[in-house]
N, CA and C of each residue as an Amber inpcrd file, in Angstrom:
protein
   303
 114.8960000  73.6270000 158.2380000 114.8230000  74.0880000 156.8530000
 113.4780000  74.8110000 156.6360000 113.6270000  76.0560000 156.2780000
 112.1760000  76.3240000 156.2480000 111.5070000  76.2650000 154.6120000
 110.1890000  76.5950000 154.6940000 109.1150000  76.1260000 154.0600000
 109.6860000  76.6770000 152.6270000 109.5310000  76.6840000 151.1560000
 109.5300000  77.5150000 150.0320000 107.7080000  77.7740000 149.5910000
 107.4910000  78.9390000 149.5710000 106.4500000  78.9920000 149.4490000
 106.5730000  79.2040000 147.6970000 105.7440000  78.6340000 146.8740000
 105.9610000  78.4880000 145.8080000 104.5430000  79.4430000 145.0550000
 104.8890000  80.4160000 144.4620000 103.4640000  81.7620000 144.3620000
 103.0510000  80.7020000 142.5290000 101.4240000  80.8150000 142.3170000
 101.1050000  80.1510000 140.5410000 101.8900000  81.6170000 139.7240000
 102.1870000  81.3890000 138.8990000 102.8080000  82.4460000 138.0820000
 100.9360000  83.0610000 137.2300000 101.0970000  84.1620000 137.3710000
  99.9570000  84.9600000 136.4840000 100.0680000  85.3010000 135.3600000
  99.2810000  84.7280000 134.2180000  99.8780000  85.3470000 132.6550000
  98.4910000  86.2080000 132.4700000  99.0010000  87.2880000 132.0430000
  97.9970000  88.1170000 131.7510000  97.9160000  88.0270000 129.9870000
  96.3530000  87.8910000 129.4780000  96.4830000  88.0350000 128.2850000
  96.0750000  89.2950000 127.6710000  96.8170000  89.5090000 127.2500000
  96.0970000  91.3430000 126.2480000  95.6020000  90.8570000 125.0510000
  94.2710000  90.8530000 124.8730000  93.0320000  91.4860000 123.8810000
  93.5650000  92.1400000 122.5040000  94.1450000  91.8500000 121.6930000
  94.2200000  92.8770000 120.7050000  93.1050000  92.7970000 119.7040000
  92.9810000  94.1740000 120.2020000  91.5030000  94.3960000 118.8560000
  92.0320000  94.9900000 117.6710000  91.1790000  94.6880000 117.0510000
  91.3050000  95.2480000 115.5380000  90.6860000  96.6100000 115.5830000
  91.7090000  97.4520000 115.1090000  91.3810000  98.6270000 114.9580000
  90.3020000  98.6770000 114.2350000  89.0740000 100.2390000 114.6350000
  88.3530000 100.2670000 113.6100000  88.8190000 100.8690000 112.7080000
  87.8840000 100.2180000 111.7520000  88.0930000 100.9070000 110.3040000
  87.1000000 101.9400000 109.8870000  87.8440000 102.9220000 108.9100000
  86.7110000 103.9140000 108.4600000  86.7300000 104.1750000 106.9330000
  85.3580000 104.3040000 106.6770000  85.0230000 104.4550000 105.2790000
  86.0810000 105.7820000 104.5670000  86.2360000 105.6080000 103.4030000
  86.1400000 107.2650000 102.8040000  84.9660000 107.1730000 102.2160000
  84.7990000 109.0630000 101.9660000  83.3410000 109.0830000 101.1770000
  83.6940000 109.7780000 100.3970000  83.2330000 109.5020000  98.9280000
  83.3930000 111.0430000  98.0650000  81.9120000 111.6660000  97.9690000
  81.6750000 112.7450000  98.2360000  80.8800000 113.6360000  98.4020000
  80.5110000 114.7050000  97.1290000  79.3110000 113.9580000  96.0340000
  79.2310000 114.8010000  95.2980000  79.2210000 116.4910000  95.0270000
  79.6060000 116.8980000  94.3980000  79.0870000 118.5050000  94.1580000
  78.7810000 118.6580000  92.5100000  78.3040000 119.6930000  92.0450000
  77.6530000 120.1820000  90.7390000  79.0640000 120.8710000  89.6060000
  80.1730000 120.8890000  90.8020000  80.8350000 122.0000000  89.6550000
  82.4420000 121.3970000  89.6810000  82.4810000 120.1370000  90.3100000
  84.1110000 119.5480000  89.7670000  83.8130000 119.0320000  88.6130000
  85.0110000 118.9460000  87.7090000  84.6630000 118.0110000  86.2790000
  84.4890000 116.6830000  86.3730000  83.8410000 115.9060000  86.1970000
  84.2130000 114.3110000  85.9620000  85.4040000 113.6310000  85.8160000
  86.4890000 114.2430000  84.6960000  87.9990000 114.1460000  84.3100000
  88.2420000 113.8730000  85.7060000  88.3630000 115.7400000  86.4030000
  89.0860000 115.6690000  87.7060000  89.1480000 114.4960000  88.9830000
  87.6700000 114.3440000  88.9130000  87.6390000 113.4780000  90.1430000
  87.6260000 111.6600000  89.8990000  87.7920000 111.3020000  88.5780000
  88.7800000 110.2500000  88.1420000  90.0650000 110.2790000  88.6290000
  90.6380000 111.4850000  87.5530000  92.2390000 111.4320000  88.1960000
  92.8180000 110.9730000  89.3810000  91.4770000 111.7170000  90.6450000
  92.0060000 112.0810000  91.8590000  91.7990000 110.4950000  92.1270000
  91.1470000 110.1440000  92.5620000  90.6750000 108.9770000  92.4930000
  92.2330000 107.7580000  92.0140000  92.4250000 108.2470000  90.8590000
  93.0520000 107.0320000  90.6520000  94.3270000 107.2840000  90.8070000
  95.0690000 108.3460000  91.6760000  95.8500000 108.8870000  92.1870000
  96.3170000 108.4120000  93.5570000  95.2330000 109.2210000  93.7190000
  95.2220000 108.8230000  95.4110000  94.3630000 107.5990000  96.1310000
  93.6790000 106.8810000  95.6170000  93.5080000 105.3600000  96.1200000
  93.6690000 104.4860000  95.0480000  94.7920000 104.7230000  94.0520000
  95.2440000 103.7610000  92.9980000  94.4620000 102.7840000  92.4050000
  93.2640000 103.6480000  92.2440000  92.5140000 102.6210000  91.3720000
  92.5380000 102.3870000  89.5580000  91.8670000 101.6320000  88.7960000
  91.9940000 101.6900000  87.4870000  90.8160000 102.6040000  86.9900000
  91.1450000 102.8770000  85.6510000  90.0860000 104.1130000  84.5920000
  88.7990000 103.6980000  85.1730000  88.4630000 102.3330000  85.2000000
  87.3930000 101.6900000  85.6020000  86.8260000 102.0290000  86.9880000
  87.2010000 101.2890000  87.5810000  86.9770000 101.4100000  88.7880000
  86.7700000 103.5280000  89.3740000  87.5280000 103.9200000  88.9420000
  87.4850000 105.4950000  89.5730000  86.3040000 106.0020000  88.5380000
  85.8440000 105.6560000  87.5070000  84.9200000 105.8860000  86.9930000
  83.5490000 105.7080000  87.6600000  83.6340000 104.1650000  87.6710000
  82.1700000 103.5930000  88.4800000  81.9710000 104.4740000  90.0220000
  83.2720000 105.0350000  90.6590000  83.0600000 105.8430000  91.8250000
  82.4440000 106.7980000  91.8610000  82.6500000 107.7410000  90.4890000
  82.6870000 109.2460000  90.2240000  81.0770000 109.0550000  89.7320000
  81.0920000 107.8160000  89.3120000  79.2640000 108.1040000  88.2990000
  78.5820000 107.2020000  90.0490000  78.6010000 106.3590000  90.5550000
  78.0130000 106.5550000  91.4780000  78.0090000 107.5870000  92.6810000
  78.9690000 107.9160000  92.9310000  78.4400000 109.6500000  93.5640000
  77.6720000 110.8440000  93.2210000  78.1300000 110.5220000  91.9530000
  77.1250000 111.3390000  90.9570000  75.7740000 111.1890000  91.0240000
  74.9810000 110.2610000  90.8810000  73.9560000 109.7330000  90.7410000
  73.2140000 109.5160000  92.8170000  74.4370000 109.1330000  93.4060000
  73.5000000 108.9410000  94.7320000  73.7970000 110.0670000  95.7610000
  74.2560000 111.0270000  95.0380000  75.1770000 111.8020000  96.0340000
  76.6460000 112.0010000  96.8720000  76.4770000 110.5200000  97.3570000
  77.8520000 109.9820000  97.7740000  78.2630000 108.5370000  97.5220000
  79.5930000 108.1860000  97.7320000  79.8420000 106.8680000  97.3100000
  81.5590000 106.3400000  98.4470000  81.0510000 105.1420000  98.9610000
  81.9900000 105.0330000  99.8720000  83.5690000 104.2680000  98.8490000
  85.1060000 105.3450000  98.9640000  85.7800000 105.0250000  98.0800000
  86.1040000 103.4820000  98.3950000  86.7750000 104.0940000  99.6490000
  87.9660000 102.3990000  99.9980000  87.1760000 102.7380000 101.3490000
  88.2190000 101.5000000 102.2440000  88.3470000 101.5600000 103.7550000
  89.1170000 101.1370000 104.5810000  90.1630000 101.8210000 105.1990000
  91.2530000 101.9490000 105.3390000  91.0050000 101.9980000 107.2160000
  92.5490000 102.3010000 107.9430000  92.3780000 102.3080000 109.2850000
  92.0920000 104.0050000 109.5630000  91.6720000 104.4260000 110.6560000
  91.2750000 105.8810000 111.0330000  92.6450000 106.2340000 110.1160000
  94.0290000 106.6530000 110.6430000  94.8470000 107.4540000 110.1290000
  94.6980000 107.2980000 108.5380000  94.9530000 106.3250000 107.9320000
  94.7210000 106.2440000 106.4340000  93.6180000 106.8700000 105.7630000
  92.6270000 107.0420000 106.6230000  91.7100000 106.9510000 105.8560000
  91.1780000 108.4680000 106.0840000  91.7990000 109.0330000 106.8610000
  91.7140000 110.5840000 106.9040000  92.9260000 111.1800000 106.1380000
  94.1590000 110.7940000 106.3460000  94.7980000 111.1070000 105.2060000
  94.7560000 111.0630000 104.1710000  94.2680000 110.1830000 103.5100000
  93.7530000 109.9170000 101.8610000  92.8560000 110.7450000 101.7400000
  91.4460000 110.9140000 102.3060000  90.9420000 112.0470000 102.5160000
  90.8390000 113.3960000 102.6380000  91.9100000 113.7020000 103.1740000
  92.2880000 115.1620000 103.3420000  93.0630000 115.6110000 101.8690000
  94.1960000 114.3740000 101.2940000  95.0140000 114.4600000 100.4960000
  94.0280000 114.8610000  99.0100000  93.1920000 113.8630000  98.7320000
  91.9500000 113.9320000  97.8540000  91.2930000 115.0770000  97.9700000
  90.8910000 115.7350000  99.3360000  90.4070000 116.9620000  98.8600000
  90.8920000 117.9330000  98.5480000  92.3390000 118.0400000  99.4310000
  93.2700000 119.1360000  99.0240000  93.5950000 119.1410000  97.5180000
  93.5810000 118.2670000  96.9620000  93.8950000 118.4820000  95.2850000
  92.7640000 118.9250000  94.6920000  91.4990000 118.7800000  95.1080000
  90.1370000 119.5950000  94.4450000  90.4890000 121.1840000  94.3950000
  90.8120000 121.0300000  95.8470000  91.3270000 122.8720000  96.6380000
  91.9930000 123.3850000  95.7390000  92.9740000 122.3840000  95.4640000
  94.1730000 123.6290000  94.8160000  93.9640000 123.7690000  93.2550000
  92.8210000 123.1140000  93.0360000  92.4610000 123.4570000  91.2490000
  91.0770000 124.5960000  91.4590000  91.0560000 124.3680000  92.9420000
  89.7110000 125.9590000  92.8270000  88.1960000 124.8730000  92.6050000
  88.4250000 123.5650000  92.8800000  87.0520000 122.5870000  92.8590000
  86.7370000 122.5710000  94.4320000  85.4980000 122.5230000  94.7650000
  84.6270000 122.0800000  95.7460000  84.9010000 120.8750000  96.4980000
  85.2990000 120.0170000  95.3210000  85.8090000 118.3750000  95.6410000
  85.9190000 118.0440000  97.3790000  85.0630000 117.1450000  97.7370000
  85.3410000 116.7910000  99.2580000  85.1620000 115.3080000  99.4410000
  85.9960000 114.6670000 100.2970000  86.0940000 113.5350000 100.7510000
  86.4090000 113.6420000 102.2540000  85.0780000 112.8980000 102.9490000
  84.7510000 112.8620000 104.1250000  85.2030000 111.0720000 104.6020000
  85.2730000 111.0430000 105.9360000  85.5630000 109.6920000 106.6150000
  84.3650000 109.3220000 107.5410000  84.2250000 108.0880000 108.0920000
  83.2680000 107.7010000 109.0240000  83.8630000 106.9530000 109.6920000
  83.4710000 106.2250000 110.8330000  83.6080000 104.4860000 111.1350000
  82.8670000 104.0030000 110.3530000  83.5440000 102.6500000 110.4050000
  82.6070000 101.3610000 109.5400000  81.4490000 101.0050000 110.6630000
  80.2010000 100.7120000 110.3180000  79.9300000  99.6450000 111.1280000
  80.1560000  98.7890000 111.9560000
């Protein structure tokens, strides 16, 4: 009878990382209205009067202001989406992305 050679079974574990995440930024300028970049704001990252307010007056005041933070794809799409609506009213309006930390 011969031998059974009996092999340890190998479990490999896969690592899942957490995607990074990336900021949006809204990126002040001198010549969108205030109105506008509420709206956009509470449009496109569904925030309240409040909240898209406190965004628009801190960009205002520091230059920029980080909106939300979302995964890479989200957070360039919301981005792109947000600025394209500045675009198509003829505003400057820009929203840039980063990694987080």
């Amino acid at each position: 009878m011969p031998d059974t050679v009996v092999k340890p079974k190998t479990r490999v574990k896969t690592k899942v990382e957490r995607p990074r995440l990336h900021k949006v930024i809204l990126v002040n300028d001198d010549y969108t209205p205030r109105e506008f970049v509420v709206t956009v704001l509470k449009a496109e990252f569904r925030m309240t009067d409040d909240q898209a307010y406190k965004v628009m007056l801190t960009a205002h005041q520091r230059g920029v202001c980080v909106v939300a933070v979302f995964t890479k794809d989200v957070a360039e799409t919301k981005a792109t989406r947000a600025t394209d609506a500045g675009r198509a009213k003829g505003y400057p309006l820009l929203f840039t992305t980063e990694p987080e930390e």
